[in-house]
C-alpha positions in Angstrom: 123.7 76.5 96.9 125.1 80.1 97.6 126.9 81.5 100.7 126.7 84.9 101.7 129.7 85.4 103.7 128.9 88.8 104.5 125.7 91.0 105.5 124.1 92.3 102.5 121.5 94.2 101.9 117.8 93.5 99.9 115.1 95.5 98.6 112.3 93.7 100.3 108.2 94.2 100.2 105.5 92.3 101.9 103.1 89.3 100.3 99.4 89.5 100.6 98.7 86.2 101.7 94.7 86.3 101.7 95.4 85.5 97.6 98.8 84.3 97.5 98.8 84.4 93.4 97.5 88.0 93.3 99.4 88.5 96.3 103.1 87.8 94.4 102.5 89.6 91.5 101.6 92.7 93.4 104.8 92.5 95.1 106.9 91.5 92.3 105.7 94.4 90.5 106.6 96.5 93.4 110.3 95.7 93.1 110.4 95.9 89.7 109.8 99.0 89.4 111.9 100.0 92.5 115.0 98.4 90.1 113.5 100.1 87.1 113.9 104.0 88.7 111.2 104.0 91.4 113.5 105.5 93.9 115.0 108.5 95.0 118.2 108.2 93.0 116.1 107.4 89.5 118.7 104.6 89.0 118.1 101.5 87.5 119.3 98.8 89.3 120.9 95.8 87.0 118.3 92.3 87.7 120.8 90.4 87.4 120.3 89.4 91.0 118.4 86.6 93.0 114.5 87.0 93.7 113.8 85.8 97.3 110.5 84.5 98.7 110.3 84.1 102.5 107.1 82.6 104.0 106.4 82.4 108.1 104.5 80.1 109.5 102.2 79.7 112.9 103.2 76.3 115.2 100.4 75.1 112.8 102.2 75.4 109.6 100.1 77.9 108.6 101.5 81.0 106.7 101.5 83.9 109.1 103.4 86.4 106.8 105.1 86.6 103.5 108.2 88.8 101.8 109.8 89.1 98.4 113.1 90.6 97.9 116.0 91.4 95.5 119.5 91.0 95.9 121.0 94.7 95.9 124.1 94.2 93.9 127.3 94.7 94.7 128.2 98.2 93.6 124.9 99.5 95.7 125.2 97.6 98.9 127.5 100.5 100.2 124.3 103.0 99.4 121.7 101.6 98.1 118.9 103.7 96.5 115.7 104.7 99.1 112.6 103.2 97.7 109.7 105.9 96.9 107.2 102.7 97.5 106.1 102.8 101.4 105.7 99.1 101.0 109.4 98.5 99.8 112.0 98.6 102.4 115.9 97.7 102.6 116.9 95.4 104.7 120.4 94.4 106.0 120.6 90.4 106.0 122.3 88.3 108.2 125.1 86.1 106.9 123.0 83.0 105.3 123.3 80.2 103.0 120.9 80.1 100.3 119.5 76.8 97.8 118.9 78.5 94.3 116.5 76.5 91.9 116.2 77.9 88.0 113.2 78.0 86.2 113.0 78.1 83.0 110.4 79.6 80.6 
């Protein structure tokens, strides 16, 4: 369990849910290369930092939406780098408590 005591910021980009597999790699290769230069700064961003899936759902329980997002660090929070992606944003999150699970592999 981690607690974000203050607002951060992540690098966020949205799911294709029509194939949910395709749909994630898509966007995980979206950030990775946003951490790996593609923005403005040409910075590489350390991945030393959570990956975040958030999934919405209708009153059905079906999935509306998807996101996945990075963790900005620490030492880029105060400016972090813009994205040259259209579909990668940064967000500013709300204080929230988070349940981490590690895969291995």
């Amino acid at each position: 369990k981690q607690w974000y005591q203050r607002r951060v910021r992540g690098a966020v980009t949205p799911i294709d849910t029509t194939d949910k597999e395709k749909g994630q790699t898509e966007a995980y290769w979206r950030l990775f290369k946003y951490i790996n230069k593609a923005n403005e700064q040409g910075a590489r961003i350390a991945k030393t930092a959570y990956l975040v899936n958030r999934w919405f759902f209708d009153d059905d329980f079906k999935i509306e939406s998807a996101q996945m997002a990075f963790y900005i660090p620490s030492a880029l929070q105060g400016s972090p780098p813009r994205p040259t992606d259209d579909l990668v944003t940064v967000e500013r999150w709300d204080d929230a408590i988070t349940y981490n699970r590690v895969f291995g592999g």
